[in-house]
ZADO-1210 file (C-alpha; in nm, 4 decimals, padded with zeros to 6 digits):
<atoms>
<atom x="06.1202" y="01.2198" z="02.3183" code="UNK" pos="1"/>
<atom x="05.8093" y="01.3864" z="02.2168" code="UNK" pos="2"/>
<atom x="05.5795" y="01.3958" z="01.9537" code="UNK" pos="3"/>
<atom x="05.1887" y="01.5087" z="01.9370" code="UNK" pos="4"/>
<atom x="04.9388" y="01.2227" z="01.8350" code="UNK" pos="5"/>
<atom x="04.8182" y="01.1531" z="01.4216" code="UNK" pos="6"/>
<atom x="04.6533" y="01.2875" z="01.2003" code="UNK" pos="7"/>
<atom x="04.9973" y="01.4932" z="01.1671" code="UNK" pos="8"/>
<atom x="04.9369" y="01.8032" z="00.9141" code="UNK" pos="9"/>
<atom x="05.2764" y="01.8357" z="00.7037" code="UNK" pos="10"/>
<atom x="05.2876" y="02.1522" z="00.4613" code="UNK" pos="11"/>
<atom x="05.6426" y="02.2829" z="00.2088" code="UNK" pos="12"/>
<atom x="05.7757" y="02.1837" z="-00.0872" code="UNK" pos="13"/>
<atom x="05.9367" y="01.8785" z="-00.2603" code="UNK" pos="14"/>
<atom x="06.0959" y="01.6952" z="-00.5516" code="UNK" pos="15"/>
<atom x="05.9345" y="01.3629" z="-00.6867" code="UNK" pos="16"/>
<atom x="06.0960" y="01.0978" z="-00.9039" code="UNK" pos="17"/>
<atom x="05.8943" y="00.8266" z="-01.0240" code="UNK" pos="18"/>
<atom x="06.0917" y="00.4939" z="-01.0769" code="UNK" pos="19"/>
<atom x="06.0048" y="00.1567" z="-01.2639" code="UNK" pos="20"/>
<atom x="06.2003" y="-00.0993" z="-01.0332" code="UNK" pos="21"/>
<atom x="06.2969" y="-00.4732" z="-01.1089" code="UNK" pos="22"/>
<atom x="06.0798" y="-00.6851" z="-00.9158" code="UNK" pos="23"/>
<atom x="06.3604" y="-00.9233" z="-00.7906" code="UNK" pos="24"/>
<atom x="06.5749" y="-00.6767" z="-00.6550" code="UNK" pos="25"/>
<atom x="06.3506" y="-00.4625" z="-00.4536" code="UNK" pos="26"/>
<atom x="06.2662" y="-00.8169" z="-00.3128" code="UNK" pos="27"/>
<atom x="06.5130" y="-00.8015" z="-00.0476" code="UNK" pos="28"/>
<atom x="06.3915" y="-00.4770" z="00.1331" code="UNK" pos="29"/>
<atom x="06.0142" y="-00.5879" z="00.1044" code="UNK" pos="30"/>
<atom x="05.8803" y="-00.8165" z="00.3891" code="UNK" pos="31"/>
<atom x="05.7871" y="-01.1814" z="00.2551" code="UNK" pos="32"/>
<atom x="05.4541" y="-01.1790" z="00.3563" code="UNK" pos="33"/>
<atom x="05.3559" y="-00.8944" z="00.1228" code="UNK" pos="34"/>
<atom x="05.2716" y="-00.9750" z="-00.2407" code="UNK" pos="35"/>
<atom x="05.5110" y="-00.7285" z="-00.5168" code="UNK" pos="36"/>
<atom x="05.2645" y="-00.6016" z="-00.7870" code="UNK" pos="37"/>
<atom x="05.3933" y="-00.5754" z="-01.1281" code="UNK" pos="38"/>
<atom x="05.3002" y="-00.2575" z="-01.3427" code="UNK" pos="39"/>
<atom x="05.5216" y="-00.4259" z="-01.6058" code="UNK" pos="40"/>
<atom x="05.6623" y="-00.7384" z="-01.6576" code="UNK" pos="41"/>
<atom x="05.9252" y="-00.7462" z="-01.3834" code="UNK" pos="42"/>
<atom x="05.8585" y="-00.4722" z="-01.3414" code="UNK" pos="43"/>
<atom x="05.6992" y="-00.2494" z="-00.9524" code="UNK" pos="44"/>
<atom x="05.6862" y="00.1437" z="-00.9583" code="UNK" pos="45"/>
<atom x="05.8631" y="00.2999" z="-00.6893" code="UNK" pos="46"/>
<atom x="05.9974" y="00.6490" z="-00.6599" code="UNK" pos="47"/>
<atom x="06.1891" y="00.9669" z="-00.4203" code="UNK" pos="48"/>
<atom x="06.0829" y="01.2084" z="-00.2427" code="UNK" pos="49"/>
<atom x="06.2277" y="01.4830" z="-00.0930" code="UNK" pos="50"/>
<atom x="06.0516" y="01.7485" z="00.0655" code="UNK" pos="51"/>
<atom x="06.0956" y="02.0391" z="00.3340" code="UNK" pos="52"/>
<atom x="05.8258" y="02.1225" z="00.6037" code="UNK" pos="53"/>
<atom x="05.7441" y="02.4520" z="00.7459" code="UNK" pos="54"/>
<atom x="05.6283" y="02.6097" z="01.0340" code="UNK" pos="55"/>
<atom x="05.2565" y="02.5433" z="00.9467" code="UNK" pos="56"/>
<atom x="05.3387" y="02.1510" z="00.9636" code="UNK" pos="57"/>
<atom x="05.3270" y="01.9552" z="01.2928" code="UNK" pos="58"/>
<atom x="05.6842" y="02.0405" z="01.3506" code="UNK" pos="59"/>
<atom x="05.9317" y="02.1870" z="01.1203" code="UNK" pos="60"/>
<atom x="06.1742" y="01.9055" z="00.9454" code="UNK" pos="61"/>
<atom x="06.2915" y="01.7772" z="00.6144" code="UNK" pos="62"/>
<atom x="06.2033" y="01.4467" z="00.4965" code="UNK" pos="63"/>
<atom x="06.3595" y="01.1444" z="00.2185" code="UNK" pos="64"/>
<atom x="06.1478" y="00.8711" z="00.1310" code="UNK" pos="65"/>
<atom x="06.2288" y="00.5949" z="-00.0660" code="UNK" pos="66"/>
<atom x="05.9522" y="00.3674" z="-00.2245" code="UNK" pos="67"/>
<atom x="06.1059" y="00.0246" z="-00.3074" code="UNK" pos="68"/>
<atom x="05.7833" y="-00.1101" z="-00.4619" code="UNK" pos="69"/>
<atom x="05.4172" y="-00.1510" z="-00.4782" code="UNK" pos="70"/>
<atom x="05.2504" y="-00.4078" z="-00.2796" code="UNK" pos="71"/>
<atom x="04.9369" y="-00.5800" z="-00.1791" code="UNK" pos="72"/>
<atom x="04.8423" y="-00.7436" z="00.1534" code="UNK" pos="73"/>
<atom x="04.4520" y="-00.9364" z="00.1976" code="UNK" pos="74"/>
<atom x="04.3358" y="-00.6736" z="-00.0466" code="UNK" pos="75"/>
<atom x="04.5051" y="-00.3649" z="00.0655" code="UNK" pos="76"/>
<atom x="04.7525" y="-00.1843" z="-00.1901" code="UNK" pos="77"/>
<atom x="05.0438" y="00.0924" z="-00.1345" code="UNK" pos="78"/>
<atom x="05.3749" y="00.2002" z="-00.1632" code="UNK" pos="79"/>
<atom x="05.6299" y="00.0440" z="00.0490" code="UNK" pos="80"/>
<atom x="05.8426" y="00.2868" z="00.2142" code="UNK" pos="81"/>
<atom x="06.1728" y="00.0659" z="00.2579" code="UNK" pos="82"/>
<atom x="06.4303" y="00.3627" z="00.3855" code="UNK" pos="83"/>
<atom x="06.2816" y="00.7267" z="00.5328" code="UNK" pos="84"/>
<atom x="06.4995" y="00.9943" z="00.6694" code="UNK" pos="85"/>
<atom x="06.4396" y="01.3189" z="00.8422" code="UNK" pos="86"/>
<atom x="06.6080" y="01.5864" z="01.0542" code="UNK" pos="87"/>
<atom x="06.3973" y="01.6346" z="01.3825" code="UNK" pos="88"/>
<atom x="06.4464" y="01.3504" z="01.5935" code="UNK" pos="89"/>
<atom x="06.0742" y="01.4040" z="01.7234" code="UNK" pos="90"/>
<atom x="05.9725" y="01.2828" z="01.4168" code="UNK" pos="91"/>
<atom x="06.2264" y="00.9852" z="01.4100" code="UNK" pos="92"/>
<atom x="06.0568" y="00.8849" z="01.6826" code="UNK" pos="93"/>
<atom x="05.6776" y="00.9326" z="01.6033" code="UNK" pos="94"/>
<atom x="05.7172" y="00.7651" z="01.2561" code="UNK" pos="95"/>
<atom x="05.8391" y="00.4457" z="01.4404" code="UNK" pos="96"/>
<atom x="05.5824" y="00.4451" z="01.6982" code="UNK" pos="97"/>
<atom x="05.3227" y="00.5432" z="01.5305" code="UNK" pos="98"/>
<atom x="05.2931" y="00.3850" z="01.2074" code="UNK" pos="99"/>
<atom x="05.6181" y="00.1501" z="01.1971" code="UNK" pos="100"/>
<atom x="05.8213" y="00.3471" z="00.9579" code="UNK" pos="101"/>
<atom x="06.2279" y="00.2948" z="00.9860" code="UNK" pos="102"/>
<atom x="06.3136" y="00.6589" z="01.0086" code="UNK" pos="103"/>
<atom x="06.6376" y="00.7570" z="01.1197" code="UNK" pos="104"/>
<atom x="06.8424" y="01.0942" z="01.0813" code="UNK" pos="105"/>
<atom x="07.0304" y="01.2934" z="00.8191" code="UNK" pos="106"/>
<atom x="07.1141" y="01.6060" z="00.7049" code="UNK" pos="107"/>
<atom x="06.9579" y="01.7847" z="00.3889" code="UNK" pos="108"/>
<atom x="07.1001" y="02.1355" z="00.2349" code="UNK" pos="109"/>
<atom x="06.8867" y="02.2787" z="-00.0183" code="UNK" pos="110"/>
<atom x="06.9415" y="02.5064" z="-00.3091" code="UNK" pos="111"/>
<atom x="06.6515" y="02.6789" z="-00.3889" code="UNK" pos="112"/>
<atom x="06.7738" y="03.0022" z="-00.6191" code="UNK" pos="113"/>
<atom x="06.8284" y="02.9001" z="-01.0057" code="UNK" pos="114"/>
<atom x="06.7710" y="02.5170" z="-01.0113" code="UNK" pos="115"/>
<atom x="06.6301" y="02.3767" z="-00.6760" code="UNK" pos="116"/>
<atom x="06.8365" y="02.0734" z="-00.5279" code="UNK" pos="117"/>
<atom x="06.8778" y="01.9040" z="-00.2332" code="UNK" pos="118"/>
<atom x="07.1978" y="01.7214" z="-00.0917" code="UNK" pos="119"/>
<atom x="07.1171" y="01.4146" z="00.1260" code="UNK" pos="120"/>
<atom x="07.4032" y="01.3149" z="00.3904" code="UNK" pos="121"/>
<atom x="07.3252" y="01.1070" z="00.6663" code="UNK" pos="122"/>
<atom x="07.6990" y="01.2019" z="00.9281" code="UNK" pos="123"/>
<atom x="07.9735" y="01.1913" z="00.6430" code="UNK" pos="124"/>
<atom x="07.8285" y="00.9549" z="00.3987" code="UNK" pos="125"/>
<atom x="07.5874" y="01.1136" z="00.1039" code="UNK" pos="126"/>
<atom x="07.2660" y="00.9661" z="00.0751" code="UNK" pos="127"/>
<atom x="07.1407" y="01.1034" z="-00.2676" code="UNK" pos="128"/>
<atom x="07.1777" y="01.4285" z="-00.4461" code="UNK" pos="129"/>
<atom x="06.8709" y="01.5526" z="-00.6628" code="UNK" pos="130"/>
<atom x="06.8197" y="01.8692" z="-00.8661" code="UNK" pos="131"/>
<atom x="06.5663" y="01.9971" z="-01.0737" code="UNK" pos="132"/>
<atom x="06.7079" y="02.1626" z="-01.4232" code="UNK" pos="133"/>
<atom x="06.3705" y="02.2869" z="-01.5820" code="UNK" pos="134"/>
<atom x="06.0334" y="02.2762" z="-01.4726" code="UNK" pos="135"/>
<atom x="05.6614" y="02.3130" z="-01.6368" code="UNK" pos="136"/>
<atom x="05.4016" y="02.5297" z="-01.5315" code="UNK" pos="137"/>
<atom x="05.1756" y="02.4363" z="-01.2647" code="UNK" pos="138"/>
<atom x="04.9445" y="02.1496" z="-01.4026" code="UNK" pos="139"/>
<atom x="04.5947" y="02.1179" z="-01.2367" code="UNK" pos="140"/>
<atom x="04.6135" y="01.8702" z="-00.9382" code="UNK" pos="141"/>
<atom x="04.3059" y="01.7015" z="-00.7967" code="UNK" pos="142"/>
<atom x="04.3311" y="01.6064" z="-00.4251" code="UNK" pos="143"/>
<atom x="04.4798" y="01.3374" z="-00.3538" code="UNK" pos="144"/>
<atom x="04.4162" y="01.0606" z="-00.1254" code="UNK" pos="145"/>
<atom x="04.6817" y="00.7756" z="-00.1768" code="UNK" pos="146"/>
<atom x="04.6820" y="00.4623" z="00.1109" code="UNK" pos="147"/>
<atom x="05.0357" y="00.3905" z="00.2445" code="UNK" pos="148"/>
<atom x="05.1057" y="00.0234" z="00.3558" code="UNK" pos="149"/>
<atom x="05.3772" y="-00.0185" z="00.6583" code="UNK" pos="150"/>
<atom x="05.4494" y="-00.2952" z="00.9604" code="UNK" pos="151"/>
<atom x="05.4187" y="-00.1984" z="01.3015" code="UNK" pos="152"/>
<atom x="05.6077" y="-00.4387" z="01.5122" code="UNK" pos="153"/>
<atom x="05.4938" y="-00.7706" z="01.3763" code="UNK" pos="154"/>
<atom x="05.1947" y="-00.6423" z="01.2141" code="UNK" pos="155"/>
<atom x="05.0806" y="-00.5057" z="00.8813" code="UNK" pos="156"/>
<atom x="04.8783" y="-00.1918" z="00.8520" code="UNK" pos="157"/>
<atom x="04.7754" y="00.0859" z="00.5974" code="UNK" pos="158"/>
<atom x="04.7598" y="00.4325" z="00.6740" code="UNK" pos="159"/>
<atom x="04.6063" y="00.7287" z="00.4436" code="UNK" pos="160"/>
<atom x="04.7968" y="01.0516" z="00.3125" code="UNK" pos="161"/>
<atom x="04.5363" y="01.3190" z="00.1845" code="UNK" pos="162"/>
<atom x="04.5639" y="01.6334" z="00.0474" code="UNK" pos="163"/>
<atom x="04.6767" y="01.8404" z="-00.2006" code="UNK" pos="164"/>
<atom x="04.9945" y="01.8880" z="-00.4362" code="UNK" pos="165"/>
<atom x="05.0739" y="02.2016" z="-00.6450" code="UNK" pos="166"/>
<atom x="05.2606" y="01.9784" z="-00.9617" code="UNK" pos="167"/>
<atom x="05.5419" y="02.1101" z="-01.1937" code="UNK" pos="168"/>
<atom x="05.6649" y="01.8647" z="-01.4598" code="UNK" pos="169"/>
<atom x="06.0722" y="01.8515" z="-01.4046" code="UNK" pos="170"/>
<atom x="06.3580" y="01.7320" z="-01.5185" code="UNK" pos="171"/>
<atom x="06.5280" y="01.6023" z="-01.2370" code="UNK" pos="172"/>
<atom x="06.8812" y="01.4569" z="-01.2113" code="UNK" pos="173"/>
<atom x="06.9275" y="01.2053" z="-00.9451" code="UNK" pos="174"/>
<atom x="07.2562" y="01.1080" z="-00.8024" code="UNK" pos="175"/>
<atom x="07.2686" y="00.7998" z="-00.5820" code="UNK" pos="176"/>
<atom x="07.6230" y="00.7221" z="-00.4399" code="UNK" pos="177"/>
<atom x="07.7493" y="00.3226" z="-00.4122" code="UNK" pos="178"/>
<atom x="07.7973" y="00.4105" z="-00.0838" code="UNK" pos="179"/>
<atom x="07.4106" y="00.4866" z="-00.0091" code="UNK" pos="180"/>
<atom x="07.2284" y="00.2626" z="00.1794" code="UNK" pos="181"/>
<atom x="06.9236" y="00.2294" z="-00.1029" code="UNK" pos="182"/>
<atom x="07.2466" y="00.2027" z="-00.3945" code="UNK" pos="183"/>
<atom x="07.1526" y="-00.1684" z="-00.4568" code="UNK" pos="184"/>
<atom x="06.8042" y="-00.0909" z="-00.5736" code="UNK" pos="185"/>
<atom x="06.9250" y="00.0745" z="-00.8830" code="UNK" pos="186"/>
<atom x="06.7033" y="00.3355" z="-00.9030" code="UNK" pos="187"/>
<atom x="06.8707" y="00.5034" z="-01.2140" code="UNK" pos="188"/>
<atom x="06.7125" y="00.7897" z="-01.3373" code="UNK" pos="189"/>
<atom x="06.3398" y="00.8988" z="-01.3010" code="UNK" pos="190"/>
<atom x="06.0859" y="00.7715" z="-01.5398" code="UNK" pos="191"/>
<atom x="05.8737" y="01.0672" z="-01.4483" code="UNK" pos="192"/>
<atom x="05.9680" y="01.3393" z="-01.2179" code="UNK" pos="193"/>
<atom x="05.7753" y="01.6240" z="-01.0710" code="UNK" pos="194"/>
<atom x="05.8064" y="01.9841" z="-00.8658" code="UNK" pos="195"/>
<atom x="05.5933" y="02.0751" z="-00.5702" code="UNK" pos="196"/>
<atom x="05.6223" y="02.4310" z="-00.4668" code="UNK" pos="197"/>
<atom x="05.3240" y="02.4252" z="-00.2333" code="UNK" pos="198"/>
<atom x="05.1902" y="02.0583" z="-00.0888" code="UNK" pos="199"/>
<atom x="04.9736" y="01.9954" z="00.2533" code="UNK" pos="200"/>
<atom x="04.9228" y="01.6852" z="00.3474" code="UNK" pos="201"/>
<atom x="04.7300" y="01.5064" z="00.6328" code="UNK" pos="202"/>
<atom x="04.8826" y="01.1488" z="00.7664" code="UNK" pos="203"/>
<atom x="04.6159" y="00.9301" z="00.9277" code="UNK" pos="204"/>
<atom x="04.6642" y="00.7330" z="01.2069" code="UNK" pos="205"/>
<atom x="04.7314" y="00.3469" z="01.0933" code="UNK" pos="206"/>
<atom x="04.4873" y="00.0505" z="01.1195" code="UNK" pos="207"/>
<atom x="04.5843" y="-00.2892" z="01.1346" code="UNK" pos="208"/>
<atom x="04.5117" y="-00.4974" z="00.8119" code="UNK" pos="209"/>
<atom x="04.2779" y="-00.7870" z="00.8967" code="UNK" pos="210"/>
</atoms>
């Protein structure tokens, strides 16, 4: 298995849900040594994204990540990514190695004519279905430049994603099966949810939280 060395350059499109999640059930999927911050009472943000990278990115592959939470560890603060899937097994491998993420593989089939959505399966069980009935125009989006916090082996560590998104308000359905292994978070539906059709992104190379 191969896969080149971070920063990794990743460049498509992509669907975003933002999700307010109870505190005490994303619990279970969030290591015990990181500290659950509340944007409401009981309340963590979390979120989905789905996105498709072309042959501009480090490799070419399709990507679901699921944020269970928001979290802090000795003063560091980011998402935690509790279940990540993609199709290129190169990139299975690199997100483990690299910066501790769980990837494993599925299968995505997009729809991109009329309303864009994406079908999830990872062999015959559906992960998540999401598609997009209306979107906004494009709304001015400054760069971005949003720390990630993951575990590698025993130890925690933050990584940065930087760049830039091209951001369509949407209404976006999502459709997660009892059967999915992220079902018990209850994600529900999207308390905001947005459109990329252009995003390029740089991943950082992790550092160990001291």
């Amino acid at each position: 298995m191969t896969y080149p060395p971070p920063p990794w350059t990743i460049q498509g499109f992509g669907l975003l849900n933002v999700h307010l999640l109870d505190v005490d059930r994303v619990r279970s999927v969030i290591p015990a040594e990181l500290q659950i911050i509340p944007v409401f009472p009981g309340k963590t943000v979390g979120g989905v994204f789905v996105a498709s990278y072309g042959l501009d990115s480090v490799m070419p592959y399709n990507e679901l990540i699921v944020v269970s939470g928001l979290v802090a560890y000795k003063g560091k603060v980011g998402p935690w990514i509790s279940h990540i899937y993609v199709d290129h097994p190169d990139s299975v491998a690199g997100g483990r190695d690299i910066w501790g993420l769980p990837k494993e593989l599925a299968e995505f089939e997009w729809t991109l004519t009329g309303q864009p959505q994406v079908q999830v399966r990872q062999d015959d069980r559906p992960l998540c279905h999401l598609t997009a009935h209306w979107r906004s125009p494009s709304l001015p989006t400054p760069p971005i430049a949003a720390p990630v916090i993951s575990k590698l082996r025993t130890d925690p560590v933050v990584f940065t994603a930087s760049g830039s998104l091209n951001l369509q308000l949407a209404g976006v359905t999502l459709d997660v099966p009892p059967a999915s292994p992220f079902a018990s978070l209850e994600l529900g539906q999207g308390w905001l949810s947005f459109y990329s059709d252009r995003l390029s992104v740089v991943v950082a190379a992790p550092s160990k939280i001291h």
